[in-house]
KEDRENFI-359670 format. One line per 5 residues: number of its first residue (from 1); for each residue x, y, z of C-alpha. Coordinates in Angstrom, 2 decimals, decimal comma. Layout:
<rs>
NUM	X:Y:Z  ...
</rs>
This chain:
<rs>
1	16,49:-15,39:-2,69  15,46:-12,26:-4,55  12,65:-9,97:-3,70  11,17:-6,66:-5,60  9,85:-4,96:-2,36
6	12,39:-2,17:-3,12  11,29:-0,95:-6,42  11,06:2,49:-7,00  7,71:3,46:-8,25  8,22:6,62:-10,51
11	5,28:7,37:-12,42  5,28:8,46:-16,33  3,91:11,41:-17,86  4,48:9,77:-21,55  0,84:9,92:-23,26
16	1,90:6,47:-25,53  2,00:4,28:-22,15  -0,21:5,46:-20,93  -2,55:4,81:-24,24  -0,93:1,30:-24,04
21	-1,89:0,77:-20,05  -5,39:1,22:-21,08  -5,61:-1,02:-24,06  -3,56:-3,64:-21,40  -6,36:-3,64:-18,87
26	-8,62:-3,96:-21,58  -7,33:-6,95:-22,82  -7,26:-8,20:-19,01  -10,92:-8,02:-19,12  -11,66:-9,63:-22,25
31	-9,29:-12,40:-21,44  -11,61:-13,26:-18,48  -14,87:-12,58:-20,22  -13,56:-15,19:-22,59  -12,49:-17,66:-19,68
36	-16,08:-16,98:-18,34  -17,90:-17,98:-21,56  -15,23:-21,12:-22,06  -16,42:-22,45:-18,87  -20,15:-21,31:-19,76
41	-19,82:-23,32:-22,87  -18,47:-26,44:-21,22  -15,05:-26,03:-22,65  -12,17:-28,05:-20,79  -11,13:-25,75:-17,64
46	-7,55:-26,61:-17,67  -7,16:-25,54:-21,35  -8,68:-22,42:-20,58  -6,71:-21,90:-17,37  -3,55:-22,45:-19,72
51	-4,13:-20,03:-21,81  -5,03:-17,31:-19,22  -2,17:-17,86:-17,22  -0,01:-17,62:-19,88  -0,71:-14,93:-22,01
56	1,84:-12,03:-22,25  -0,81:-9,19:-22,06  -2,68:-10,71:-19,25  0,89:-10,72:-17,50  1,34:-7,30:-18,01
61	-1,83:-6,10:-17,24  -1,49:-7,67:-14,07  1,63:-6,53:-13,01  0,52:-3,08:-13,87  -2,57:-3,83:-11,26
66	-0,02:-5,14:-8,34  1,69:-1,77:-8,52  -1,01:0,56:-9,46  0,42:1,83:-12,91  3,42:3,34:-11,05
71	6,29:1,96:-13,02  7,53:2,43:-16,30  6,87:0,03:-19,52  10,33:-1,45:-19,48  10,34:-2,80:-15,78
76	6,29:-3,36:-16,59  7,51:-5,96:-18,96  10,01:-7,20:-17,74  8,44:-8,40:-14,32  5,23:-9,63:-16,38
81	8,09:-11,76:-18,19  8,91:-13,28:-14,27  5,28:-14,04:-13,99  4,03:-18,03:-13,85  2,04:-19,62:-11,70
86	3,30:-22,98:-13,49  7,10:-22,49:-12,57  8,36:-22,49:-8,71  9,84:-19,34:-7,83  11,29:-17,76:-4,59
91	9,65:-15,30:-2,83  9,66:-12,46:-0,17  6,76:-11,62:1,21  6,83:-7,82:3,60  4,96:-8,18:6,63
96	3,50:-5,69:9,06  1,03:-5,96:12,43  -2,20:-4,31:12,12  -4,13:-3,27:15,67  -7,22:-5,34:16,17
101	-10,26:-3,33:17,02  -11,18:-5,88:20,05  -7,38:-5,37:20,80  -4,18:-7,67:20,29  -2,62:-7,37:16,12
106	-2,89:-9,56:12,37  -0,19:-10,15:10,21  -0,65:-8,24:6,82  0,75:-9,47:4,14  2,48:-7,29:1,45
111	3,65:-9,49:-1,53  6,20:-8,69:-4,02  5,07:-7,12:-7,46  5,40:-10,61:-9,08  3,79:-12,81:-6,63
116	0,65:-9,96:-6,45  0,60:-10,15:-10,01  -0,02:-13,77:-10,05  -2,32:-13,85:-7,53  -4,40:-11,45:-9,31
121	-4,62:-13,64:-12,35  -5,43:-16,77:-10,12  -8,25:-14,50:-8,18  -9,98:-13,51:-11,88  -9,49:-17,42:-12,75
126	-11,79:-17,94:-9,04  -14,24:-15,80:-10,04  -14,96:-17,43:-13,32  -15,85:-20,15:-11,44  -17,35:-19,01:-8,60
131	-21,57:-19,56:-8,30  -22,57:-17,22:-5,22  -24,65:-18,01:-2,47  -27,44:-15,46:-2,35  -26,40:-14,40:1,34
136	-22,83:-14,28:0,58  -21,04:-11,04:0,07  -17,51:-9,73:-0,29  -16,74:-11,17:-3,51  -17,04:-9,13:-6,95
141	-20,18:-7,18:-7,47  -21,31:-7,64:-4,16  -19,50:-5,66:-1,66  -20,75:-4,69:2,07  -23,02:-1,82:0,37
146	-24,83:-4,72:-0,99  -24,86:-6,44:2,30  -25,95:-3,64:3,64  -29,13:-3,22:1,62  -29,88:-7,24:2,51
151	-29,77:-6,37:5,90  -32,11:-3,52:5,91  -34,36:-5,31:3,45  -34,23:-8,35:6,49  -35,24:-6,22:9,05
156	-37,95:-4,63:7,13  -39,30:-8,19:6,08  -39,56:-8,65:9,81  -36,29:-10,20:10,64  -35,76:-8,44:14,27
161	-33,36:-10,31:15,96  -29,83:-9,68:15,02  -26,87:-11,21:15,76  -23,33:-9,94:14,58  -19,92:-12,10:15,12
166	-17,09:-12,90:12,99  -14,24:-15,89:13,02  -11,05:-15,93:15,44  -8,23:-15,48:13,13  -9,82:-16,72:10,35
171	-7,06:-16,17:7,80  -4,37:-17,67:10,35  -6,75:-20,69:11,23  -7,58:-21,64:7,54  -6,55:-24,94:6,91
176	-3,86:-25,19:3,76  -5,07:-28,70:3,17  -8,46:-27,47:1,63  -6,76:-25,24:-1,37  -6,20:-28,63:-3,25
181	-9,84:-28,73:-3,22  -9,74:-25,84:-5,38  -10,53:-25,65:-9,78  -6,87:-24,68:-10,04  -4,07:-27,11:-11,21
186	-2,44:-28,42:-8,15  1,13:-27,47:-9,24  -0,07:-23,61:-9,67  -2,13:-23,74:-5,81  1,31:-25,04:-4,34
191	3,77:-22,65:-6,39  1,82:-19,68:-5,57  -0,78:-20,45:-2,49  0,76:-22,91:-0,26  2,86:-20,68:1,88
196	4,16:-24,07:4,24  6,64:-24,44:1,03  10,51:-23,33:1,83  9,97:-21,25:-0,94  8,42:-18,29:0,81
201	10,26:-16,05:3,22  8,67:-13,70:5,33  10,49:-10,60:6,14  9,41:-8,54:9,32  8,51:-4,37:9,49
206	7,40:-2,59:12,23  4,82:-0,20:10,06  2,87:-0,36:6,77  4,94:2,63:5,57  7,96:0,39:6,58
211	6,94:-2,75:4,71  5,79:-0,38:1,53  9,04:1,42:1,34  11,54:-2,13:1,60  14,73:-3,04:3,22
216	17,53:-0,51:2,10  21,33:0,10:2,95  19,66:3,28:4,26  17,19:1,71:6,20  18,65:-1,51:7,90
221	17,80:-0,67:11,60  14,02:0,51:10,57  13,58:-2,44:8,39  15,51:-5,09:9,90  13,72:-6,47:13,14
226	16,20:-7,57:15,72  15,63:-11,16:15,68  16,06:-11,13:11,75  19,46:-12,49:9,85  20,23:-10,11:7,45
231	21,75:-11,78:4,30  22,38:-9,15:2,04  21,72:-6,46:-0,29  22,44:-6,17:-4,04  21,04:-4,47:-7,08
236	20,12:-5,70:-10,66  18,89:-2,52:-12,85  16,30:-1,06:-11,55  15,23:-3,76:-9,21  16,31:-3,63:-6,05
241	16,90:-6,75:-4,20  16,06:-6,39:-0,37  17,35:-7,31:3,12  15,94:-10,77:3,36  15,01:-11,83:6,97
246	14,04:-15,39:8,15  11,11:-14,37:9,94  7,44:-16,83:10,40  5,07:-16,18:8,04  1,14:-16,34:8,34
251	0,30:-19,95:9,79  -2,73:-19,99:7,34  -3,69:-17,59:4,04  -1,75:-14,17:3,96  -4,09:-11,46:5,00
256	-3,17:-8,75:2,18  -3,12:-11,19:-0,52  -4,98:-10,25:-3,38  -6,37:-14,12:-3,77  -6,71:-14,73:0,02
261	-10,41:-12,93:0,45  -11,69:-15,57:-2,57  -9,99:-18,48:-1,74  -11,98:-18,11:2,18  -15,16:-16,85:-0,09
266	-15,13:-19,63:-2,03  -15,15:-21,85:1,49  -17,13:-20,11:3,18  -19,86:-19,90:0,07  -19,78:-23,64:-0,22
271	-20,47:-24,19:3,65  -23,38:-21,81:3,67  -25,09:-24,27:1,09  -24,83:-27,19:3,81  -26,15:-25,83:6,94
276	-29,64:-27,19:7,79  -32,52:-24,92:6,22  -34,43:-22,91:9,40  -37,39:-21,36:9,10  -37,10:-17,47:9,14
281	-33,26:-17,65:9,66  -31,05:-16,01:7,45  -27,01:-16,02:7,70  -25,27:-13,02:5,82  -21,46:-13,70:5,50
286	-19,37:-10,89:4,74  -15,19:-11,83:4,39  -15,16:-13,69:7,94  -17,77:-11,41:9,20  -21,00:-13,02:9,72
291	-24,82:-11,61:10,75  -27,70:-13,74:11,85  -31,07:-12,71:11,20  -34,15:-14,11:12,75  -37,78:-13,66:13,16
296	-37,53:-15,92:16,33  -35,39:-15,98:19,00  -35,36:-20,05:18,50  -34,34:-19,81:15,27  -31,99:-17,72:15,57
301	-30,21:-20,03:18,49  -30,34:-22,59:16,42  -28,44:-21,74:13,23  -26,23:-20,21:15,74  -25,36:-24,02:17,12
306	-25,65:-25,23:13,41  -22,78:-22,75:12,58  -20,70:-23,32:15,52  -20,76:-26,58:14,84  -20,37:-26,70:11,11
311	-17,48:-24,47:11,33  -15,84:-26,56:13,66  -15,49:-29,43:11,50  -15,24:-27,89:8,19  -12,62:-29,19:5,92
316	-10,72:-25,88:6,13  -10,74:-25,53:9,49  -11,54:-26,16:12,33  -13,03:-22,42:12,87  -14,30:-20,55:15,73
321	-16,49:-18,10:15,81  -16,45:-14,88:18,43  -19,12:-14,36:20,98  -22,17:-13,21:18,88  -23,48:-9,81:20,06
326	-27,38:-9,10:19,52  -28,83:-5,83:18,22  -29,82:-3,01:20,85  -33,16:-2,13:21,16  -32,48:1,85:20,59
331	-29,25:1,66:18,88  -29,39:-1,17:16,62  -26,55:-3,18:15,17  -23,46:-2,35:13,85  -22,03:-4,15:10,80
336	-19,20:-3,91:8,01  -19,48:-0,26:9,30  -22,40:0,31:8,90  -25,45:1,26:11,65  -28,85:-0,55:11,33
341	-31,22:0,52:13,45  -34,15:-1,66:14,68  -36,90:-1,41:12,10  -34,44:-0,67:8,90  -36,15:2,49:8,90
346	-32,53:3,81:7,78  -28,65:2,61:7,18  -26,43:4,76:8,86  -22,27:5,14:9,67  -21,27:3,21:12,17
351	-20,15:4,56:15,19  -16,30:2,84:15,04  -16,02:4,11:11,44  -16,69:8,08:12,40  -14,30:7,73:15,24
356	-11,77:6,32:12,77  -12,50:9,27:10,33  -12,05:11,26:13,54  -8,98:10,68:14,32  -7,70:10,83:10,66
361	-9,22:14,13:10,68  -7,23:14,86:13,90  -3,81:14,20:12,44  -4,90:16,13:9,25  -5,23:19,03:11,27
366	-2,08:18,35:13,23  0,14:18,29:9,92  -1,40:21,59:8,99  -0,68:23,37:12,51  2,49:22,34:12,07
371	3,11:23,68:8,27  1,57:26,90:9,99  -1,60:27,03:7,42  1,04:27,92:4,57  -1,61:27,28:1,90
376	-5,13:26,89:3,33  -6,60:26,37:-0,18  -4,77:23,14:-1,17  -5,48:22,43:3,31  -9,09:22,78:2,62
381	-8,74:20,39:-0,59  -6,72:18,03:1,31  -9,83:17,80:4,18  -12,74:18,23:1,63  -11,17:15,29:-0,07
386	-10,91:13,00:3,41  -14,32:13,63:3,82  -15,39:12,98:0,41  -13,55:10,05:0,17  -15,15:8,62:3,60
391	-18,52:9,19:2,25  -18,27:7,83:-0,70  -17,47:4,34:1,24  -20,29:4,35:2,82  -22,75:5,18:-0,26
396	-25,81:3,65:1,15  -26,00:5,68:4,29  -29,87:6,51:4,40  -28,97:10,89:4,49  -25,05:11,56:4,39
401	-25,45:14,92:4,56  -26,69:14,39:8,20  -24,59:11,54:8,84  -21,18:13,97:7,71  -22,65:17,21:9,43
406	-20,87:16,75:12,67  -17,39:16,38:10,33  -18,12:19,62:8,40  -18,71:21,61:11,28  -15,66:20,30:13,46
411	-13,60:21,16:10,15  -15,24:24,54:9,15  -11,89:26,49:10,61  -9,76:24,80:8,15  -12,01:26,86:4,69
416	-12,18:30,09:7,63  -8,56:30,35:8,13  -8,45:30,89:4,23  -10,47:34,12:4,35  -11,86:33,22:1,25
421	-15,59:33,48:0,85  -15,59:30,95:-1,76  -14,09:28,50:-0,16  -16,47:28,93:2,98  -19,77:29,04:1,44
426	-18,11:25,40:-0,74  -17,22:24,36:2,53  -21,03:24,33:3,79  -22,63:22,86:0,26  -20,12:19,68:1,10
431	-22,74:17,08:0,87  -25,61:19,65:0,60  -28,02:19,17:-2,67  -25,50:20,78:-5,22  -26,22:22,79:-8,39
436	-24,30:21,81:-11,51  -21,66:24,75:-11,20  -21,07:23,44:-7,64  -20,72:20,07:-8,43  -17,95:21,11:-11,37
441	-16,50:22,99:-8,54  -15,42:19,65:-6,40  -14,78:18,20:-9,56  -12,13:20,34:-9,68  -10,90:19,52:-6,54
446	-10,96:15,89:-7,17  -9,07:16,72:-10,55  -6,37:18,46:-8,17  -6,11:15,67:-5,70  -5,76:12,98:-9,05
451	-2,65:15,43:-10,82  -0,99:15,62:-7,09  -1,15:11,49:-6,66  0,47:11,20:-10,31  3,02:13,44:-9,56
456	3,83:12,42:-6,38
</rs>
């Protein structure tokens, strides 16, 4: 069993591929536009599908996706030749535990370049088909800052009671039965989505970093869990094949799969559309994050038992969902990491997601103590950019400048240390109202951090 865990990304400066990676993801898109308007027009899905799956650019483009442009055009093309749903193939699949907020860990998922190729192509043929539930989000074009908006629109429509709760290991608990019920061809759902087949392996790493970076001869104690039989290591080219370890995979879809989020939205969508219609109730699903929003009390109980219920005998489950927790009178509700306060008045950050940013901020500061401050210019880039970045996921935030405040003030030594006047004043204008020679100013800096990723 071969795996390409261990490739080595090494990114190319030559202007031709990259002019050719562009015109690749461009044909990706039209390729699904025209799969959209196929099914539109009534045309024969499993023609369509066909033709999708198997064209050479679409393969390409995809494999280009699963490993973010990193690799050159010759191993670009030659993995995209490896790519079909149609045909069985062996896989690896890198795992890692991720810390639950409410404590114990998940299983994330890391598949090879091939296999998240191929999943990408089977998520774009999902969404073609996919008709959305209006209080369904998490799916393309309508992401959590669009749930986030609902919510506040909810609450200003009168909808006061809030309830937030998600499912217990959703992803783990999903039944594998239901994917035949999806519009793919049966062979390509149990080739590439049915992990119960002997043809996955799951291969154990203590660390994200670990599962990123493969098994190697280098490595074997790091990436090679005790309990793990290692079979062997060999290389063909320029892909390397990896350790392989016979460890359990995920018991239902792999968390970290590029198609896993839409298979459960696509589930999850066509459940909302059978629970009984309540007056004044409204159920916002969000990946398997869900908030209730009433105008009653009574209603709200009661798509709360409709739910419970309904997820317990749905066909891809059974499901079960946490204890709800009900908005606070002064501090609101929290959700997808975002704050709502009663009233909607504003959206703010939540308060798990600025201690997160917190404690990134924290080892940021760490790594520079420890370099000694040897170039506080590109330091102060490196933490303008965390904090840009951070912001920018949480767009909808009513006044970022006073949700970020507290972070621009804890970081202000950083620009100080600098001496550079510039770089101080910049510091303050962070996420004040800019003026256009400002705002070309972090452009710059974004520029900086973009030339330092492709080099890297």
């Amino acid at each position: 069993m071969t795996s390409d865990h261990g490739l080595h990304y090494n990114s190319t400066n030559n202007i031709s591929w990259r002019v050719e990676k562009q015109a690749l993801h461009r044909v990706y898109a039209k390729q699904a536009s025209k799969l959209k308007s196929g099914r539109a027009a009534g045309k024969r899905r499993h023609t369509l599908q066909r033709d999708f799956f198997r064209n050479p650019k679409v393969k390409q483009a995809a494999i280009l996706m699963a490993t973010k442009g990193k690799i050159g055009r010759e191993l670009t093309y030659t993995l995209a030749r490896q790519v079909n749903p149609y045909t069985a193939k062996e896989y690896v699949v890198a795992t890692y535990p991720m810390h639950k907020g409410g404590g114990g860990t998940r299983t994330i998922c890391i598949p090879p370049p091939v296999l998240s190729a191929t999943l990408k192509i089977i998520k774009s043929a999902l969404d073609v088909e996919f008709v959305r539930y209006p209080s369904l989000y998490g799916v393309k074009d309508y992401g959590r800052d669009k749930a986030a908006e609902h919510i506040q629109r909810l609450q200003r429509e009168g909808y006061e009671y809030l309830w937030q709760t998600d499912i217990k290991d959703c992803f783990d608990s999903f039944n594998l039965d239901a994917l035949y019920g999806l519009p793919l061809p049966n062979r390509v759902i149990s080739n590439i989505l049915d992990t119960r087949s002997t043809r996955f392996s799951f291969q154990a790493f203590p660390s994200k970093h670990e599962a990123k970076k493969g098994a190697s001869p280098e490595t074997p104690s790091a990436a090679t869990p005790v309990d793990c039989m290692v079979q062997g290591h060999s290389d063909i080219g320029s892909v390397t094949v990896d350790i392989v370890c016979n460890t359990k995979g995920p018991l239902g879809l792999m968390q970290g799969s590029p198609a896993s989020s839409a298979v459960l939205a696509w589930h999850l969508n066509e459940l909302l559309k059978t629970l009984p219609p309540v007056d004044d109730v409204q159920v916002i699903v969000c990946f398997d994050n869900l908030l209730i929003a009433s105008r009653t009390e009574d209603g709200s109980r009661a798509i709360r038992n409709s739910l419970t219920d309904s997820l317990g005998r749905c066909s891809f489950g059974p499901l079960t969902l946490h204890e709800p927790t009900s908005a606070d009178a002064d501090g609101g509700i929290e959700f997808l990491g975002y704050n709502h306060p009663s009233g909607g008045s504003t959206i703010g950050i939540g308060h798990n997601a600025r201690e997160r940013l917190m404690r990134h901020l924290k080892s940021l500061e760490d790594e520079f103590e420890k370099d000694k401050f040897a170039n506080p210019e590109m330091e102060t880039f490196e933490m303008w950019n965390s904090l840009l970045d951070f912001a920018s996921g949480y767009s909808k935030a009513t006044d970022i400048e006073a949700e970020m405040a507290e972070f621009v003030e804890a970081s202000s030594w950083i620009p100080a240390i600098s001496g550079d006047p510039v770089l101080m004043h910049m510091h303050w204008r962070l996420f004040a109202p800019r003026t256009t020679s400002e705002e070309t100013f972090f452009e710059a800096v974004r520029d900086t951090k973009r030339r330092r990723k492709m080099k890297s």
